[in-house]
DRENKETOR-97172 format. One line per 4 residues: number of its first residue (from 1); their letters; for each residue x, y, z of C-alpha. Coordinates in steps of 0.2 Angstrom, whole numbers. Layout:
NUM = a = X,Y,Z ~ ...;
***
This chain:
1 = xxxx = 73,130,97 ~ 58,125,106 ~ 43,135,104 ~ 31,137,119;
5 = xxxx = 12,132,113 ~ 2,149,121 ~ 11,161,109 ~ 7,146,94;
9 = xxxx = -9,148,85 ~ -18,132,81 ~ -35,123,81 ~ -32,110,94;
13 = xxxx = -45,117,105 ~ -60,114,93 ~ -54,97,85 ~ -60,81,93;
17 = xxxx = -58,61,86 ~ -42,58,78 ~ -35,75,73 ~ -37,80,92;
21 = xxxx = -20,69,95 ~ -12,82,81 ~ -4,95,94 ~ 8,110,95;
25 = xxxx = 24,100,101 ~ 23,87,88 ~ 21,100,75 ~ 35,110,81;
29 = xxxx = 46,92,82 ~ 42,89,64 ~ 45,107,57 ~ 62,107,67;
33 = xxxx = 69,90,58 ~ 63,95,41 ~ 68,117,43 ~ 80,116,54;
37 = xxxx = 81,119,75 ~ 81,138,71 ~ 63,136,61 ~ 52,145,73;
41 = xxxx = 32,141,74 ~ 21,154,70 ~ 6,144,67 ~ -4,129,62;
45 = xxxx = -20,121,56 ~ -27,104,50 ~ -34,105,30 ~ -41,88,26;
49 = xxxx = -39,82,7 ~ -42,63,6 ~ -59,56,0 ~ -71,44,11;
53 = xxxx = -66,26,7 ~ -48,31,3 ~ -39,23,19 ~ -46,10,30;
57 = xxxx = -32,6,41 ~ -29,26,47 ~ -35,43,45 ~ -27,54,32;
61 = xxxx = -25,73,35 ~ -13,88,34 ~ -7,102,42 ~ -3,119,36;
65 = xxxx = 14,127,46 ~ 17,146,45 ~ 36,148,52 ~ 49,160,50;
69 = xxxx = 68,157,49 ~ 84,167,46 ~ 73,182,45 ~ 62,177,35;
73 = xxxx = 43,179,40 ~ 30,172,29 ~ 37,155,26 ~ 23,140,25;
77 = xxxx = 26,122,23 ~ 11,107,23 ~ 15,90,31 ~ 4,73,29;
81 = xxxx = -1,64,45 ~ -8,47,46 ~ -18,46,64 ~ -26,30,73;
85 = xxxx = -43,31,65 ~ -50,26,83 ~ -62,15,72 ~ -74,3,83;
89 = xxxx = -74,-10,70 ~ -73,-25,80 ~ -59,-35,80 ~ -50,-23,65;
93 = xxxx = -47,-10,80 ~ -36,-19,90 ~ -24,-21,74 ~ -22,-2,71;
97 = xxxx = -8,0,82 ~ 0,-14,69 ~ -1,-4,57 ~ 8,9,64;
101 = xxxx = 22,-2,72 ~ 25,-8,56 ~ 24,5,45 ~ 33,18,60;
105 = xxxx = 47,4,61 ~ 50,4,44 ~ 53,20,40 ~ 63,22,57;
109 = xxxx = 73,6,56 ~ 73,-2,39 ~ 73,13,26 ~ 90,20,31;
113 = xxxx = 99,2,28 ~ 90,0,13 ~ 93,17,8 ~ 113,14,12;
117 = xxxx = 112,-4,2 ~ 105,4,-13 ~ 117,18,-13 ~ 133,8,-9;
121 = xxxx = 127,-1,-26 ~ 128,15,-35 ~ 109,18,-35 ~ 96,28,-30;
125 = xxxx = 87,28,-11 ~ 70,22,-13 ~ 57,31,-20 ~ 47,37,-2;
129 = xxxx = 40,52,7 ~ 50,58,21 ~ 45,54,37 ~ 47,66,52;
133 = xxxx = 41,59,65 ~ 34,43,71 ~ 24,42,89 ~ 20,26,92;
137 = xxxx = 11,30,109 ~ -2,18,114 ~ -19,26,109 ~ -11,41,99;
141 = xxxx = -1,32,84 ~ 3,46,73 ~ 17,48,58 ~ 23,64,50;
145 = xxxx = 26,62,32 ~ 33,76,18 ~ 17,83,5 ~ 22,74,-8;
149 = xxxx = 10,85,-19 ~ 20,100,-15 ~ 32,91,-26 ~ 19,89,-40;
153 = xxxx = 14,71,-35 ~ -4,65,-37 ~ -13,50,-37 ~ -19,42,-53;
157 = xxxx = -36,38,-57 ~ -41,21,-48 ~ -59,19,-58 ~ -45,21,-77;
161 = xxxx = -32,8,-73 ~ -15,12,-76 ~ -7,13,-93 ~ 9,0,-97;
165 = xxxx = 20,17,-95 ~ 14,20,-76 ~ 15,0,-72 ~ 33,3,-78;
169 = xxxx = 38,13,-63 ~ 27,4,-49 ~ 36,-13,-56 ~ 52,-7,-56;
173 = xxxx = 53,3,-41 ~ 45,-14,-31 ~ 60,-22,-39 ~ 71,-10,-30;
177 = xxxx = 63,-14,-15 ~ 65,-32,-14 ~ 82,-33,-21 ~ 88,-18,-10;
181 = xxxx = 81,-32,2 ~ 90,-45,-4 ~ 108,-35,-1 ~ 105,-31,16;
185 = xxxx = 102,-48,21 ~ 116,-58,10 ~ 128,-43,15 ~ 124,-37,32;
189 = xxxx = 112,-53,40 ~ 125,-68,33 ~ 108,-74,23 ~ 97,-74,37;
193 = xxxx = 79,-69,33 ~ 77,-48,37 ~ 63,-53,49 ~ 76,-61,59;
197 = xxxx = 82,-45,66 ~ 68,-34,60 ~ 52,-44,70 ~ 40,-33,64;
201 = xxxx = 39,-40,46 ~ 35,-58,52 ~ 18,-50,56 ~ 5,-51,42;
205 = xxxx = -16,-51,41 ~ -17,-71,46 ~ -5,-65,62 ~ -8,-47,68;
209 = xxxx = -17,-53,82 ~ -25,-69,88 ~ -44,-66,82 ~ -36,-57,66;
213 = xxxx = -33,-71,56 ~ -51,-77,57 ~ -57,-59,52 ~ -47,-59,36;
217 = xxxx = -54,-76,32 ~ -70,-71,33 ~ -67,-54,26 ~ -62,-64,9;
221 = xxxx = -74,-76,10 ~ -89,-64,9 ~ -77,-55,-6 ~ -80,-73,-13;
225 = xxxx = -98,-74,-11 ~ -99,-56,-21 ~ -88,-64,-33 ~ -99,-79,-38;
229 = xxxx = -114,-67,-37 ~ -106,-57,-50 ~ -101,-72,-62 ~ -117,-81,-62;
233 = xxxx = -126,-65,-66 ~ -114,-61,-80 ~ -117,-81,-86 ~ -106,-92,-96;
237 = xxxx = -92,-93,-82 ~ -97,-109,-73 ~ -79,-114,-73 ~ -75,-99,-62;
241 = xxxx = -87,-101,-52 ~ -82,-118,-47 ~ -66,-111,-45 ~ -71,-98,-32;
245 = xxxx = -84,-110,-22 ~ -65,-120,-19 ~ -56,-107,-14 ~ -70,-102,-1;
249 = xxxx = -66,-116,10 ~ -46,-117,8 ~ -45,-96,10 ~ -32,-97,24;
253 = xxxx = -22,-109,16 ~ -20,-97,-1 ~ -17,-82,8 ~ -4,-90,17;
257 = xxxx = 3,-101,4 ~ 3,-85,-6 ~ 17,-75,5 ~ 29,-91,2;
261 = xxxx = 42,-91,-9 ~ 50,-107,-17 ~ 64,-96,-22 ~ 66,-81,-10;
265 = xxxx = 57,-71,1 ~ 61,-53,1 ~ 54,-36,11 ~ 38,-31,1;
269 = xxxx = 28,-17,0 ~ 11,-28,5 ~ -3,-17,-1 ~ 4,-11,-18;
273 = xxxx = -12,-4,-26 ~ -16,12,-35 ~ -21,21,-20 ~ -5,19,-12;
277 = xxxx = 4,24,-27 ~ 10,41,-33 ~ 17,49,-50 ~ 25,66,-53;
281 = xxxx = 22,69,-73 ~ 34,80,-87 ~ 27,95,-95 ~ 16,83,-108;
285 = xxxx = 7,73,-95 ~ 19,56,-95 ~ 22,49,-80 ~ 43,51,-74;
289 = xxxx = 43,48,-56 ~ 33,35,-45 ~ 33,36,-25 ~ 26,21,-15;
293 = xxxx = 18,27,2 ~ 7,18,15 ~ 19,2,19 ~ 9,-1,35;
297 = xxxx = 8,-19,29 ~ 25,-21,25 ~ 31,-39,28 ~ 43,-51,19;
301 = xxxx = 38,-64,8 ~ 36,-67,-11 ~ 40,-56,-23 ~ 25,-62,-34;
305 = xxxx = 13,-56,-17 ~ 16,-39,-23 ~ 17,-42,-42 ~ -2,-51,-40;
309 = xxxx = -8,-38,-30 ~ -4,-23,-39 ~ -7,-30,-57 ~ -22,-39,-53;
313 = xxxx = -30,-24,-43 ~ -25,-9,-53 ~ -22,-14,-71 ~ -34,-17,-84;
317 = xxxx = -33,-33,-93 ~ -31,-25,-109 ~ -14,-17,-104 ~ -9,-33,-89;
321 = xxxx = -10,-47,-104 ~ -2,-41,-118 ~ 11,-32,-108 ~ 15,-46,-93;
325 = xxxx = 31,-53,-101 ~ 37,-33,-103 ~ 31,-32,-86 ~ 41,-45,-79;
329 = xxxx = 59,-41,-90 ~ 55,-24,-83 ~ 58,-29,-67 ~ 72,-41,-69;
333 = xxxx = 82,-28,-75 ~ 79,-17,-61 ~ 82,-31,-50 ~ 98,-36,-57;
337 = xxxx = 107,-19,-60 ~ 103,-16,-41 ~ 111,-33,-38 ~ 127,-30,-50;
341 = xxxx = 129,-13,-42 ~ 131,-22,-25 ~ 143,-36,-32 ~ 130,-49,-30;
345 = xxxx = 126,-63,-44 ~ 107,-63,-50 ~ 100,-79,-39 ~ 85,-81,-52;
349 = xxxx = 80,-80,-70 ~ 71,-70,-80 ~ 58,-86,-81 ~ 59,-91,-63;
353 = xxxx = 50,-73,-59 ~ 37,-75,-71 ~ 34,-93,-64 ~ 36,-87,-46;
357 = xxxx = 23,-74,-53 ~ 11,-87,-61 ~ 15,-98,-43 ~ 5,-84,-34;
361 = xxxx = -10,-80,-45 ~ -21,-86,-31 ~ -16,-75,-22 ~ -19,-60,-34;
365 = xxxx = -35,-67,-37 ~ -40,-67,-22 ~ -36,-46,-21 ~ -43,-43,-38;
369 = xxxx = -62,-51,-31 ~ -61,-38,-16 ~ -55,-25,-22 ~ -60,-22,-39;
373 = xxxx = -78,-18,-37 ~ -73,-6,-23 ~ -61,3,-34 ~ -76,5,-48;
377 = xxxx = -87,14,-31 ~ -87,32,-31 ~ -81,42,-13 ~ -97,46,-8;
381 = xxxx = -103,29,-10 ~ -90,18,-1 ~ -97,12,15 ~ -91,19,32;
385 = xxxx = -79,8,42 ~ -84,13,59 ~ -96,6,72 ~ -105,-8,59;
389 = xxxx = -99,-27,59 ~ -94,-35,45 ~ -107,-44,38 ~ -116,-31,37;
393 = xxxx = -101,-21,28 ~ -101,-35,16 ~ -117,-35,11 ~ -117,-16,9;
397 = xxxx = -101,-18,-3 ~ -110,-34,-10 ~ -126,-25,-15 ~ -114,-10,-21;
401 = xxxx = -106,-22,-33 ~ -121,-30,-42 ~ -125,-10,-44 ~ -109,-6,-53;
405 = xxxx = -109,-22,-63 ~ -126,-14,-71 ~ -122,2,-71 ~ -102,5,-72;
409 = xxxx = -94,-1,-92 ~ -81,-2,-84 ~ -81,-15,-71 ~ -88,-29,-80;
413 = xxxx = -73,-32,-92 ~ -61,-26,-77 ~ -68,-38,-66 ~ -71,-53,-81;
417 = xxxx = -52,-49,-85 ~ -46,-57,-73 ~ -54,-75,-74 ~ -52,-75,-93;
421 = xxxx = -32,-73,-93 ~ -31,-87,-77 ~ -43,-99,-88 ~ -30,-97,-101;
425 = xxxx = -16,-99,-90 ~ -24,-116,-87 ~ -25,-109,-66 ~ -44,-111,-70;
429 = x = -49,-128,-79;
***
């Protein structure tokens, strides 16, 4: 039943910038997939709920449905949107749409083959919101997701760093990803890589766009910069330091060396960090459901990308260390029951993943130096993405960083974490 927008009440009139593109008929499409063609709308209204520095690549925001159905007047029901952010950050704008291609496309194209390899191996679909509408319209990218917190879903503590029971989930839940991955393409693409078919996953940072891969260089060389500024303030870590200054020069090189796999490359997640990761907890706070959201950099490559990324961003070193081993026979059991579910022989060992995972710890590096002093930076601090350029970005999250390192307990061992266990490793000589 389609609902005609003069008898709906909603805000449109009075919102401008990216919640203007929020209108009556795509709320009425998206209240009709999820309720039902006889769901009428009654009314609607935009509720923002996400903090200042929480998304970069969109705009986060929600909006509160009143329908009735069946009889039944006073029915409500709150759905996430993701908008084009309309941010005039120089070159980063004209990657948006990207974003939105790919995450749009994988929820439209890839989830319900993924979703039907998993089951056909007797497991669970993967663990994502619903999506209810993707609208992919030049200028007006916009997705519809369900409210995950409805469902008692919440996002842990960035500043903490997740326990080994909360990196339990994220690591086997990823492990469904990839091997769900793996199925489709050994069973349904006769071993050819999924971006064969599915083009939108060849895409990654270096790629997006002709100018992008000279943004994200740059982007991680400043990281860098902050990076060595940190260390020789902190002292004793002239090892590290070299290190860094090395990696300056040969950033494109580990970025794109870091997506490769000797071994396999699967579909992954591409931005696996605590903001884009969500827990449901029991009755006595422990953690029992995990859902990944945000895949708009989805791509395949190497399973150890995501394992870097998400364990050197949002873990501690006191729980990452003396837990990694656990970590990785975590997620080689996931893997394979996914695997013997589907009739597939396991194609690597327990201590091929763990090399694969060491093979990539550039690469997580590389993540933990950006990201973790912005993770330390409370809301209100977080520097606005809009009309600036970058060098002036990074030298507002630079001078940010040296702030925390004096100020924050936490992000000195965080950050110091990280170099210590890759100085073990022998990585760092």
């Amino acid at each position: 039943m389609s609902v005609a927008s003069d008898v709906v009440s909603s805000p449109t009139a009075s919102v401008t910038g990216p919640k203007s593109l929020i209108t009556t008929d795509n709320v009425n499409i998206v209240l009709q997939a999820d309720k039902g063609n006889d769901a009428l709308l009654k009314s609607w209204s935009i509720v923002d709920f996400t903090k200042r520095g929480d998304n970069l690549a969109c705009e986060v925001t929600s909006v509160e449905v009143k329908y009735s159905k069946c009889g039944q007047e006073n029915c409500d029901v709150t759905y996430v949107v993701k908008l084009n952010p309309f941010r005039n950050f120089g070159d980063f704008q004209e990657m948006e749409p990207i974003f939105f291609t790919k995450e749009g496309k994988f929820y439209e194209e890839l989830v319900p083959v993924l979703n039907e390899a998993l089951t056909s191996a007797g497991q669970e679909p993967l663990r994502l919101p619903k999506c209810f509408l993707v609208s992919l319209e030049e200028g007006k990218e916009q997705l519809y997701f369900e409210d995950l917190r409805a469902r008692g879903f919440k996002m842990f503590d960035r500043k903490k760093g997740m326990d080994k029971y909360h990196v339990a989930l994220v690591v086997s839940e990823l492990a469904r990803l990839h091997s769900a991955s793996y199925l489709l393409r050994e069973k349904l693409l006769e071993g050819k890589p999924v971006a064969s078919k599915y083009e939108f996953l060849s895409k990654d940072f270096l790629t997006f766009t002709p100018n992008s891969g000279e943004l994200f260089v740059s982007w991680f060389q400043r990281s860098i910069d902050t990076g060595v500024m940190m260390l020789e303030t902190i002292g004793g870590y002239e090892n590290a330091i070299a290190f860094l200054k090395s990696m300056k020069t040969e950033v494109s090189y580990y970025l794109s060396a870091g997506l490769q796999s000797k071994k396999v490359n699967n579909i992954c997640h591409g931005d696996c960090w605590n903001n884009n990761i969500l827990f449901r907890y029991d009755e006595e706070g422990h953690p029992v459901e995990v859902m990944l959201v945000d895949l708009q950099a989805c791509r395949e490559a190497s399973i150890g990308c995501d394992l870097n990324y998400f364990l050197y961003t949002s873990v501690t070193g006191d729980v990452r260390k003396p837990n990694l081993d656990h970590f990785m026979s975590l997620y080689y059991s996931a893997y394979k029951r996914v695997l013997e579910g589907g009739n597939m022989p396991m194609h690597f060992t327990e201590e091929e993943i763990a090399e694969e995972f060491r093979s990539k710890n550039t690469f997580g590096l590389l993540f933990a130096v950006m990201i973790i002093p912005a993770i330390l930076t409370e809301p209100e601090e977080t520097p606005e993405f809009s009309d600036t350029d970058l060098e002036t970005l990074m030298q507002d999250f630079r001078v940010l960083a040296m702030k925390k390192l004096k100020t924050n307990p936490l992000c000195k061992p965080r950050f110091l974490a990280v170099f210590d266990e890759l100085m073990e490793s022998g990585l760092i000589s």
